[in-house]
N, C-alpha and C positions, 0 to 999 in steps of 0.2 A: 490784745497785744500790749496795749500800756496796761495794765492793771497785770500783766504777767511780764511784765519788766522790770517795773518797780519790785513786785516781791520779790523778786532773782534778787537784788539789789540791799534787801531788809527792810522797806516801809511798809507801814502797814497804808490797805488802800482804802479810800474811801471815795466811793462812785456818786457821784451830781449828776443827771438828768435836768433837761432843761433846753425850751425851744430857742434856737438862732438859724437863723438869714445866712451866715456866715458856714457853715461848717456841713454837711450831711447828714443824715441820723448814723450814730454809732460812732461819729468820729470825736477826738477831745477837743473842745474849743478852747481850754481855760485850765489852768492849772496851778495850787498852791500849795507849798511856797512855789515860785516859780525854778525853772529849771535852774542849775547852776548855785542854788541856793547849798549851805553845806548841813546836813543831816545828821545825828546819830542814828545809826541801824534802830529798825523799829519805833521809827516814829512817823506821825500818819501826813501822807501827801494828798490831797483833794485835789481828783480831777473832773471836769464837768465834759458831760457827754450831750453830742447833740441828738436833742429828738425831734429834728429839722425845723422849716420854719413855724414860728404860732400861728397856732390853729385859732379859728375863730367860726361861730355859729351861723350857718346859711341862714339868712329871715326865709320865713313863707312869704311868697308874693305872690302866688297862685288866688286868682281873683282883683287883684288891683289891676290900676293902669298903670298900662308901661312905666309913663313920666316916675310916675312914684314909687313902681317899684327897680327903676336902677337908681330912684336916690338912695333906698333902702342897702340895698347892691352894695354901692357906692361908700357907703354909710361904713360899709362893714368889710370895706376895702378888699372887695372882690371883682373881677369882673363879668363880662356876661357877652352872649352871641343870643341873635333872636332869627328865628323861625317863623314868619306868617303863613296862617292858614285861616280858611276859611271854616265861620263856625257861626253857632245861633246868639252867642257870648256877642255883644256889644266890641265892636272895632277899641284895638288898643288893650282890651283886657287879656293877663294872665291867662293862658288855660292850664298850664304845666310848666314844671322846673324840674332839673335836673343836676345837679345831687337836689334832693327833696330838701324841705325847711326842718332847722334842726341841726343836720346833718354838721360836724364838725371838721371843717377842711383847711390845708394853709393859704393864708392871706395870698390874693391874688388868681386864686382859683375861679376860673371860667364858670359861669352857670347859665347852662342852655336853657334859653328861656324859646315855649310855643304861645304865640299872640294872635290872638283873633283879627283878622282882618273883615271882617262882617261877612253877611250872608251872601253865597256865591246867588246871583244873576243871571241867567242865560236867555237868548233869545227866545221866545215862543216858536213852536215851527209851524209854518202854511199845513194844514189838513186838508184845507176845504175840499170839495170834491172829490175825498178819498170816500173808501168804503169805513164803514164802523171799524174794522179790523183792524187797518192799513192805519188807520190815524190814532185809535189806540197805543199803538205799538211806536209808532214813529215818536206821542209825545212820551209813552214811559222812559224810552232810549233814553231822551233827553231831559230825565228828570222828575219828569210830571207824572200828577196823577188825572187821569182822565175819570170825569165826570158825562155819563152820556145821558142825553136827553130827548125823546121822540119825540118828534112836531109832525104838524101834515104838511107836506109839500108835494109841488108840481113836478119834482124831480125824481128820480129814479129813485127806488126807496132803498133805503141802508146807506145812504152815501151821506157826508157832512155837507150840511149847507149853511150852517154859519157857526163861528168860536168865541169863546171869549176866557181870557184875554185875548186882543186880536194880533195877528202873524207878526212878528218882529218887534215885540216890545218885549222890555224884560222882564224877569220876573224870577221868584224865587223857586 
């Protein structure tokens, strides 16, 4: 609309590109000579167009710790939301970002970051006196991989008569 105003008018135009805070992409932020200025027909008016705010290069931090990578973040005047999850990565480390590293965004753009919170734990569960089956089944539920071992015992045969790890302690 400005650059088909001005020609109605007689100037010739001359378009600037350029990021600001201030204005949208596509709108004029800036204009020379400025308005109200008096002209001869055909002569050249510079207007500056916004191509919203600057952009700046997301770091990779996939792989670091937290701490350092929102000073990185930080660094490069963006912010960040995090995610923990459990994982075999060392508690506090990167696993993934989101725009990826590289990636050219405006200042102030959100980067989801997923953080290991270390390896999930869970109870062991009582077997004992289950049958071979019964206690297979109950530890894979929960995780585990069941390792079975035949010993002689006085007990009934097929049934668990002793574990290890033993019933309620955690484990990975």
């Amino acid at each position: 609309q400005a650059v088909a105003r001005l020609e109605r008018a007689g100037f010739t135009v001359d378009v600037q590109r350029g990021p600001t805070t201030e204005q949208p992409p596509g709108i004029v932020f800036e204009q020379s000579p400025r308005e109200g200025t008096r002209l001869a027909r055909g002569e050249d008016v510079t207007i500056n167009v916004s191509t919203g705010p600057p952009k700046v290069a997301v770091p990779n931090v996939v792989g670091r710790q937290f701490a350092r990578a929102t000073e990185m973040l930080t660094d490069a005047e963006l912010r960040w939301r995090t995610t923990q999850v459990f994982s075999d990565q060392p508690t506090g480390e990167v696993l993934a970002q989101n725009p990826r590293g590289g990636a050219d965004v405006a200042k102030g753009t959100v980067v989801r970051l997923r953080v290991s919170k270390g390896v999930q734990t869970v109870a062991v569960p009582d077997v004992l006196n289950q049958s071979q089956e019964s206690a297979t089944a109950e530890l894979e539920e929960a995780g585990f991989e069941a390792d079975v071992v035949t010993v002689e015992s006085n007990v009934d045969a097929g049934l668990v008569v002793d574990q290890e790890p033993n019933p309620g302690v955690n484990a990975e």
